[in-house]
N, C-alpha and C positions, 0 to 999 in steps of 0.2 A: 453572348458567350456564356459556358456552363461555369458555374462555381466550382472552383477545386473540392473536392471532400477531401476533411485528413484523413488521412493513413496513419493507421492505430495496430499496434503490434500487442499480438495476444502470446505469453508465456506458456511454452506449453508443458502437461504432464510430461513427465519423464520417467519410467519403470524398464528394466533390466530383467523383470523376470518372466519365465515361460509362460506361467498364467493368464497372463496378458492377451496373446496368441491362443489358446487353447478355450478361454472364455468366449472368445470373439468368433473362434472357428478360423482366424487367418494366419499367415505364415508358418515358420516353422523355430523348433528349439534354438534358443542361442540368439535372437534378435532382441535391441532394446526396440524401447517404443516410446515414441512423441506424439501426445494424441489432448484431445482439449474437448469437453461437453460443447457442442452445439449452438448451445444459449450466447454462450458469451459472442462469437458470429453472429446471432441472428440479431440481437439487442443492438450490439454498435452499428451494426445497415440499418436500422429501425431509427437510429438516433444521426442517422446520414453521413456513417465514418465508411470508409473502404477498412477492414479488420485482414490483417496479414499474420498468420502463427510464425512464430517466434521458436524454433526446434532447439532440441539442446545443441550446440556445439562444443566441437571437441577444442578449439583454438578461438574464444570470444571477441579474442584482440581482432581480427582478423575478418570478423563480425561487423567491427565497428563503422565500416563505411556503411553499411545495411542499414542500422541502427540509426545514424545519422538522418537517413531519410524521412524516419518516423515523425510524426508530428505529436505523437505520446504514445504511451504504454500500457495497459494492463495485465498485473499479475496478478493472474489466475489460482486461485484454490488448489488444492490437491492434498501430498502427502504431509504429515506430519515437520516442523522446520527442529533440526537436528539441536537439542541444547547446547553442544558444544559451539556453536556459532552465537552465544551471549553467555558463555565464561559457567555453565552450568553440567553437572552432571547426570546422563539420562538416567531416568527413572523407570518400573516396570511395567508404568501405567500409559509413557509415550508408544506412538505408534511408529508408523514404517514410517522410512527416513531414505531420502534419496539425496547425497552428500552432492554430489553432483549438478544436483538442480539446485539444492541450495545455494551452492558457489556462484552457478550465473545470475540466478535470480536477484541474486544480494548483489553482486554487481551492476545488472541489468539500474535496479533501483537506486545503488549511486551514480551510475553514470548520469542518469536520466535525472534525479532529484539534483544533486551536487554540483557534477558538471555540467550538463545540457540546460539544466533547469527548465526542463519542461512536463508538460503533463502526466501526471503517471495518477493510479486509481490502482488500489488492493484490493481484492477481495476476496475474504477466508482467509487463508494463507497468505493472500499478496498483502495486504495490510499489515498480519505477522511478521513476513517479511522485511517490510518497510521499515517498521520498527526496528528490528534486529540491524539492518542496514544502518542505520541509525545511532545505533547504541544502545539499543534498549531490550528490554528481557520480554520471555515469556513464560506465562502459565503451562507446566506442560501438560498437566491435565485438569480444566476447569471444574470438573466433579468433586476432583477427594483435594482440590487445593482453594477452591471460594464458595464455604456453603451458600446458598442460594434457594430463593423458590424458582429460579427460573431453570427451567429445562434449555441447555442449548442445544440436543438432540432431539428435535420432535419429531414425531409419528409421523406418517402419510398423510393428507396430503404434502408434499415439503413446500410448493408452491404459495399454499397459506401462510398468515401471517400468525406467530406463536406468542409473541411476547413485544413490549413497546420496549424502544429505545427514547432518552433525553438527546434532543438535541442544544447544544451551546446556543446561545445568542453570540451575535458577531461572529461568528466562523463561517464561512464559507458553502457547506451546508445549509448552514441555516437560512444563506442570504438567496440559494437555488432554492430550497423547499419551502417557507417562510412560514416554519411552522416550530414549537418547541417538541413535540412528539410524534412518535412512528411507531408504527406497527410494523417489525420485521419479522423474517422464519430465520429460524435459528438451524444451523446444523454444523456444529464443531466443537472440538473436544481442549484445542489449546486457544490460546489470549492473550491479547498483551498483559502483563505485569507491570512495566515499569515502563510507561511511557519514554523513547526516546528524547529528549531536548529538540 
């Protein structure tokens, strides 16, 4: 008999506006769009999950039986997460903000963290995210708010690795890689600030 593979629910982009369509060459004026890079599919079948996108909905409650199914979650990268969802005022230097995807996603990751307590993985913005779900703030832009030598926008290639991260001892991380350092690529403009509790 085959092993079940989980079923992993990927969060997807969410944009409202025409460019979208007109970059791509598809549809037409007045359409939003739900749409998610590639990678994040092709990595969770590589790592032997079945990967289900997650569209925005207009009624999430309503979702929830779907969601249920999940065996965890990933939230996906994207636009910029809105200040006003950790008690702060935007600034000139944040980017595009899709208020809408911020709402499910942030619930998406309590549901999943809080209630279900099941697997859920950020990244980019889903980690931002998580945080903010959470309680916790962000950097709204890492450039003119924590000097630094490290670049978190690099160059091309982005696939390379830009800059090393510390990882904790005893965290969970550490206990899958089993290592105190990493070479990651960097490409984002906000951060967490204040660690959620």
């Amino acid at each position: 008999m085959r092993e079940r593979k989980p079923v992993i629910g990927v969060t997807c982009n969410f944009d409202y506006r025409d460019a979208v369509g007109m970059v791509s060459g598809m549809g037409i004026t007045g359409q939003d769009w739900d749409f998610v890079s590639g990678d994040y599919v092709y990595i969770l079948e590589k790592a032997g999950a079945i990967p289900v996108l997650i569209p925005q909905y207009g009624d999430l409650e309503a979702a929830k039986p779907f969601l249920e199914q999940l065996d965890g979650v990933l939230i996906s990268g994207g636009h910029d997460v809105g200040p006003e969802r950790y008690g702060a005022f935007p600034k000139g230097y944040c980017g595009t903000i899709m208020p809408m995807r911020d709402e499910q996603d942030i619930a998406i990751s309590r549901y999943f963290m809080m209630e279900k307590k099941k697997p859920i993985l950020g990244i980019c913005r889903g980690i931002q995210i998580m945080n903010v779900a959470c309680g916790g703030t962000l950097y709204q832009d890492v450039f003119s708010q924590v000097p630094s030598n490290v670049v978190h926008r690099q160059d091309k290639p982005y696939e390379l690795p830009h800059h090393q991260v510390k990882i904790e001892k005893g965290t969970m991380l550490y206990d899958i890689l089993g290592c105190e350092t990493l070479s990651v690529n960097s490409m984002h403009h906000q951060a967490v600030k204040t660690p959620a509790p």
